[in-house]
N, C-alpha and C positions, 0 to 999 in steps of 0.2 A: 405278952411282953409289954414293961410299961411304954408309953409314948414319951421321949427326952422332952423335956422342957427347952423351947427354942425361942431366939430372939425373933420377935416379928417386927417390921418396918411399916414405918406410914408410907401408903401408896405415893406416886410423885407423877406429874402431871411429863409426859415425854418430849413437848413442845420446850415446856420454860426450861427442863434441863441442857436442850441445847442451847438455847436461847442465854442460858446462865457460864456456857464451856467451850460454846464453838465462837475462835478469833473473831473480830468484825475482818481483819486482813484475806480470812478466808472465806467472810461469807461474800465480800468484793469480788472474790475471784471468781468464784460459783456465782454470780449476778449474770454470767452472761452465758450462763446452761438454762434450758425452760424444759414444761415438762414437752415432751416428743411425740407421745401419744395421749386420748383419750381415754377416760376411767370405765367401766362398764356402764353401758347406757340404762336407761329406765330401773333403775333400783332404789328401791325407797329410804330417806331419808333418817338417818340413825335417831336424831331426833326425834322424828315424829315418830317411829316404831316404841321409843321410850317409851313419850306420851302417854302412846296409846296403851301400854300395857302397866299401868301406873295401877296400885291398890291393888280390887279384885282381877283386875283385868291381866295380871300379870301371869305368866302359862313356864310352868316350871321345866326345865329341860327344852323348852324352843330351841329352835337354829332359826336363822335368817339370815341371809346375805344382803350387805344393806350398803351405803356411800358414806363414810364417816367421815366429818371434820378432825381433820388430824391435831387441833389444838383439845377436843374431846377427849382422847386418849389415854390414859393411866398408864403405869405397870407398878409393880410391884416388886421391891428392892430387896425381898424377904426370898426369894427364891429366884429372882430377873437379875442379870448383869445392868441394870441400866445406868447406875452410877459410874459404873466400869464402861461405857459403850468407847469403842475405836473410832472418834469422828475423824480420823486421820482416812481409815478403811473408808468408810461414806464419802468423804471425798474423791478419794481413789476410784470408785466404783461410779459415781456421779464421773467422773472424768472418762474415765473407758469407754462408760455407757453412752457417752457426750449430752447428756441430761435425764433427767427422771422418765423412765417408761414404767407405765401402768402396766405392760403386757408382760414387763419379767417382773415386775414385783406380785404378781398373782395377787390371792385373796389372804387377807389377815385374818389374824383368830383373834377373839376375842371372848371374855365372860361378864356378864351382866349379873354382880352383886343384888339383892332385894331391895336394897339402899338406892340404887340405879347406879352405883358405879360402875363402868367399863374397865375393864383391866385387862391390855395386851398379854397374851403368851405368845404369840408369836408375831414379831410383825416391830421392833423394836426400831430396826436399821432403817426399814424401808419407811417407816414412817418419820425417823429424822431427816433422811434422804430426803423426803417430797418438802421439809420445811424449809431443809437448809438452798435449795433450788429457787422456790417460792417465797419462802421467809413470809408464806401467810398461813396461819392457825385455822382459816378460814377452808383451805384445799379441802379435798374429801379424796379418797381413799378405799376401794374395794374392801369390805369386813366381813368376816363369819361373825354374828353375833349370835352368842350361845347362854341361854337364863338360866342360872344356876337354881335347882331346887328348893326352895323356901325350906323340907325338911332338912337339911344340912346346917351342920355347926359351922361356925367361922373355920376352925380347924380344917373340916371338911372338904368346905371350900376352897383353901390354900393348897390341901393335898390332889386335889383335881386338876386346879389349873396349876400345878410344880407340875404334875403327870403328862399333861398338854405337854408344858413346854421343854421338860426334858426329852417325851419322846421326840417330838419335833428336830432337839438336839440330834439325839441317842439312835435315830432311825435313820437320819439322812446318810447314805455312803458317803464318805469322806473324799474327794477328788483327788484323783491322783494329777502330779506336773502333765501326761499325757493327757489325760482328760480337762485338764483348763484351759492345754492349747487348744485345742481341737476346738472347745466352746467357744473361745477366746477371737481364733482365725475366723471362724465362720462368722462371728457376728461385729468381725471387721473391726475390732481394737486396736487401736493404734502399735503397739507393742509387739502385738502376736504378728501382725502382717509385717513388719520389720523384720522380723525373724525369720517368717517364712520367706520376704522376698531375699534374703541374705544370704541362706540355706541354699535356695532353691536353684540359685547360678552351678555350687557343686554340684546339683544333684542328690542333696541331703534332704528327706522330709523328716517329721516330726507326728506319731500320733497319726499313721497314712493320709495324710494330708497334702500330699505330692505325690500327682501319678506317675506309676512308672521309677519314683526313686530310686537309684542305685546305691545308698548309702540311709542310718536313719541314726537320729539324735533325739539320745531319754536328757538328757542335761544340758538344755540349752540355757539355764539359767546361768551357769558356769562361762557361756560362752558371751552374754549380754556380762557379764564381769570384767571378762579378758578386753572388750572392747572399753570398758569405762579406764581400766587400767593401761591397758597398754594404750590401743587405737585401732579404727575399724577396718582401719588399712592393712596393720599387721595382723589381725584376724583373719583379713583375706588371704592375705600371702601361707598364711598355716594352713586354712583350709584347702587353697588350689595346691600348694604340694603336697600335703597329704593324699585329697582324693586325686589325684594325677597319677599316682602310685599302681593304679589300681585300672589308666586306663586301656591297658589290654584285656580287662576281663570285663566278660559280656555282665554279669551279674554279678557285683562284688557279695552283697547284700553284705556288707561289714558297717557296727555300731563305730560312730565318732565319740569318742568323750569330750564332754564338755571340760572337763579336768587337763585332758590332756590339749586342748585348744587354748587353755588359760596358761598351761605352761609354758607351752612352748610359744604365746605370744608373749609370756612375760622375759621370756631368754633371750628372745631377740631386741624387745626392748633394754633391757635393762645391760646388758651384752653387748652393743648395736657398735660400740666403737674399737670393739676385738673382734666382732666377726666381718666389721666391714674392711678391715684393717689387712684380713686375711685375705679377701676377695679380691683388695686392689692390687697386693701383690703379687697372687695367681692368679690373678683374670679369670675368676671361678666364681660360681654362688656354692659357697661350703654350705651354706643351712640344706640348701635341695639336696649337692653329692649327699650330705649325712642321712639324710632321712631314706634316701635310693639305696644305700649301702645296706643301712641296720635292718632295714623296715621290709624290704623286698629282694636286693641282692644278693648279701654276704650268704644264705646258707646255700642257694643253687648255685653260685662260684666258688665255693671251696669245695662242693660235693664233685664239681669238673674238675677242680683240679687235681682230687683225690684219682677221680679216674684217668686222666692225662699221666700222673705222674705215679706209674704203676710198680707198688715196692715200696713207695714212702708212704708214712702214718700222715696224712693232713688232719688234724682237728677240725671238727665238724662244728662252729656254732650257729646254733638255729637263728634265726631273722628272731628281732623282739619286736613286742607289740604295744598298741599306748598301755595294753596294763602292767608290762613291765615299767615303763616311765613314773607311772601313775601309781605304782604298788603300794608305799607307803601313803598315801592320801587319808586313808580311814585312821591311822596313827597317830597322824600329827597334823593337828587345825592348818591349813595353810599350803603355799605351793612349793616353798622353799627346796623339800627333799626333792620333788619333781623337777626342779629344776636345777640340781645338780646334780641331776642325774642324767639331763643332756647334756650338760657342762662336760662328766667324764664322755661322754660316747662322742662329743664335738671334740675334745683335746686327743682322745686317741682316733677318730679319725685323719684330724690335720697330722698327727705324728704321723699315722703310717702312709701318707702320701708323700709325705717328705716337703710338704709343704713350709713355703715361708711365715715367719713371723716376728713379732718385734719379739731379739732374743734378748732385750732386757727381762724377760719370765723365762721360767723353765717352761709353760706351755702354753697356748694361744690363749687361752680365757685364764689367766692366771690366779692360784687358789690360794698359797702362802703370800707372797706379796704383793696383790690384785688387793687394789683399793675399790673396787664394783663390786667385787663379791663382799668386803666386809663391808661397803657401805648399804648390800643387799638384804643382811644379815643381821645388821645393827638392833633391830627394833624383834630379834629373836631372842626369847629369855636365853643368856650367859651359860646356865648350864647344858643346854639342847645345843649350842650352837658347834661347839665341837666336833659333836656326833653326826649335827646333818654336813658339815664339813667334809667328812671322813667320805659322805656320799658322791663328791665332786672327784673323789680319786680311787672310786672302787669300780670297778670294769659293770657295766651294766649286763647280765647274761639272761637268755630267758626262762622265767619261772615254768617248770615242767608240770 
């Protein structure tokens, strides 16, 4: 098979590309991160291992682990994202980590061209990371340096270390949401202990990270949403009646969706002045009766009643579940449908209690002439918004 003729790139120095992309605004801010830990002690000096192997003295296929000056560094644009690098992510990462640690950036790889160039394959981020910290070229930096064999062609060359640094890519398992928290919590991130301490009042963990949990959450990313959107207040009040539901059982072990914690703090926000509306003129919390009714009560009450009221047919509907609420989510980008899907199970609630409400609407959260719901709905494309419409006035039932 012939070899395609490919564009190759002139190598590019990894310091000055940041030094030429990352704001001065942000390197201010990172001014007051240092590095945290120590680099590995007594390892010899990238330089002088250079030196030393300069002309005959140079040893084909060597390894050495050595301390490098991070302004030393290269990579190469011809098979390396480095023009593409994420200094946003290096940031992010400098912030969580609350400064450069040598001990998770581990060792970089690199290859020593016959020319003496260094060329990163792996080791791109961590080494803008220690600059953008330090903002000195001067740092040094854990290295594999690895001398590429004199008998190889340039091509050659480039095909070895692409193979580096794809495997590098191509090998690392991919982290699942459950696996970042987990990393995340333990090594004390701002974020993740947020979560966990948020979670942990229900009784919710995350990635078994809470002993003992009685409840457990894959989507808490959906739930750090619900708080930016709604409030972290009203994410509390979702979560304590949900899991409340549940407090007569020794072991619910029942999943929370994130999906359905964003909904239904988005209902009550956006809702707040029809459902509070309803409460003051029964002296009720309707958000709680509703979720006790659908969510726990209604199928073991009509099954009594069926048996109390012997000779008559009672229709049996089963309790629904967040994935009822939640059904269409993977359909349509957004919380919209989920949320008028507690709209219907809140209006037919309040109706069948016979509850008060402002009877200028046909029903408590009004759907045709409810100015919240079209103002909820506005920024929904024209053609869709019909259809999720149709969802505020169709009986929610559970999927079998």
């Amino acid at each position: 098979m012939t070899t395609p003729k490919m564009t190759i790139k002139d190598v590019v120095n990894v310091v000055k590309v940041a030094i030429d992309k990352v704001a001065d605004t942000t390197l201010k801010v990172l001014s007051s991160f240092n590095v945290i830990d120590s680099i590995v002690s007594n390892l010899p000096f990238m330089e002088d291992i250079l030196k030393s192997r300069k002309g005959d003295s140079y040893t084909d296929d060597e390894s050495i682990i050595v301390a490098a000056r991070i302004g030393d560094l290269l990579s190469d644009p011809t098979y390396n994202r480095i023009l593409e690098l994420s200094y946003g992510n290096c940031e992010r990462d400098i912030k969580n980590l609350k400064g450069f640690s040598h001990k998770a950036a581990g060792v970089l790889f690199a290859f020593v061209r016959p020319d003496g160039t260094v060329v990163l394959t792996q080791g791109n981020n961590r080494t803008t990371m220690l600059w953008m910290v330090t903002q000195d070229p001067n740092a040094r930096i854990a290295l594999n340096l690895n001398f590429h064999s004199r008998s190889l062609s340039f091509d050659d060359m480039l095909q070895a270390e692409s193979n580096n640094h794809r495997a590098d890519c191509a090998n690392r398992t991919t982290q699942t949401l459950l696996d970042k928290f987990k990393s995340a919590v333990h090594s004390q991130q701002d974020w993740a202990i947020k979560m966990f301490n948020l979670l942990k009042e229900y009784g919710i963990g995350i990635a078994d990270t809470l002993p003992n949990a009685r409840f457990s959450c894959k989507s808490y990313g959906s739930i750090t949403k619900a708080e930016a959107e709604s409030s972290p207040d009203v994410v509390k009040r979702v979560l304590k009646e949900f899991t409340s539901l549940y407090d007569e059982d020794k072991n619910p072990n029942v999943e929370i969706l994130g999906n359905f914690v964003r909904a239904a703090s988005e209902f009550l926000t956006v809702f707040s002045k029809h459902i509070n509306d309803v409460d003051v003129k029964n002296n009720c919390d309707s958000f709680s009766e509703m979720l006790k009714w659908y969510f726990r009560d209604m199928e073991p009450t009509l099954r009594n009643l069926r048996v109390q009221q012997i000779g008559i047919k009672i229709a049996i509907r089963q309790n629904i579940t967040q994935e009822d609420i939640c059904i269409s989510s993977g359909l349509f980008k957004g919380n919209q449908v989920s949320v008028c899907r507690l709209i219907s199970i809140y209006n037919e609630f309040v109706d069948s209690q016979e509850w008060e409400f402002n009877k200028t609407y046909d029903t408590a959260i009004p759907i045709i002439a409810g100015v919240s719901l079209a103002s909820y709905l506005a920024k929904v494309e024209p053609i869709l918004r019909n259809g999720i419409i149709e969802y505020a006035k169709t009986p929610v039932v559970h999927a079998k």
